[in-house]
N, C-alpha and C positions, 0 to 999 in steps of 0.2 A: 449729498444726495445719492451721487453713485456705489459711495462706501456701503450705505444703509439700504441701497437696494439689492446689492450684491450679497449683504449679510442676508437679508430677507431670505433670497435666491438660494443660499446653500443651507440654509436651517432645512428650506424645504425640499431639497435635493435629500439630504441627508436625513431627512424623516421618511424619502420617499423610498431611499438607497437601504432602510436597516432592514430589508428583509433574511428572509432565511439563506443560509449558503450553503454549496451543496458540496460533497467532498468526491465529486465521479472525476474531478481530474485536475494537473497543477495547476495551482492561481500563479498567473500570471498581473503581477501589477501595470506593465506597460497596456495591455490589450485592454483591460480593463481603464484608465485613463484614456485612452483613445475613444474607445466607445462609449464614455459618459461627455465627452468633447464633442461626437456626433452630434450628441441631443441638443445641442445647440444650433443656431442658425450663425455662420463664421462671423465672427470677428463682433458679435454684440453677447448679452445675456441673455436673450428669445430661445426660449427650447421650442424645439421643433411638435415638440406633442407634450403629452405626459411623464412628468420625472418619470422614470424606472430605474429599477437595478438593473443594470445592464450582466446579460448571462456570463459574458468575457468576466464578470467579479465572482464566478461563483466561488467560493475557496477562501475568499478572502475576506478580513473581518469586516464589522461595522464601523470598528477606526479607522481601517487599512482605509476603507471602500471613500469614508467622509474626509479624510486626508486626502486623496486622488482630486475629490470634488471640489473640494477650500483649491485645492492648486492649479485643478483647470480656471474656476472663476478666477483667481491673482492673476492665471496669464492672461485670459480674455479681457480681464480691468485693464491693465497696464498700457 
């Protein structure tokens, strides 16, 4: 049940995540994995509000961004 809720959880992360990325300055993958970890409430899968792209991703692609996300949820499951 938790697998199939977590799957749910990043489908929709990562539908929420594909928006446009902006190229004003270097993507940083650490900052961006932090600030998709924010949107959570610690240590469950409760995001705090509405999926977003978080700006810390601008730069970086819609794989880059949905890899970040699949690997915050694996640590948050764990």
């Amino acid at each position: 049940m938790r697998r199939r809720t977590a799957t749910a959880l990043l489908l929709t992360v990562g539908i929420a995540l594909s928006g446009c990325s902006s190229e004003h300055h270097a993507p940083d993958p650490a900052a961006c994995r932090k600030a998709i970890k924010a949107q959570y409430e610690p240590g469950t899968l409760k995001l705090k509000g509405k999926p977003e792209r978080p700006q810390e991703c601008d730069g970086l692609s819609t794989d880059q961004v949905s890899s970040i996300a699949q690997s915050v949820i694996e640590e948050i499951t764990k």
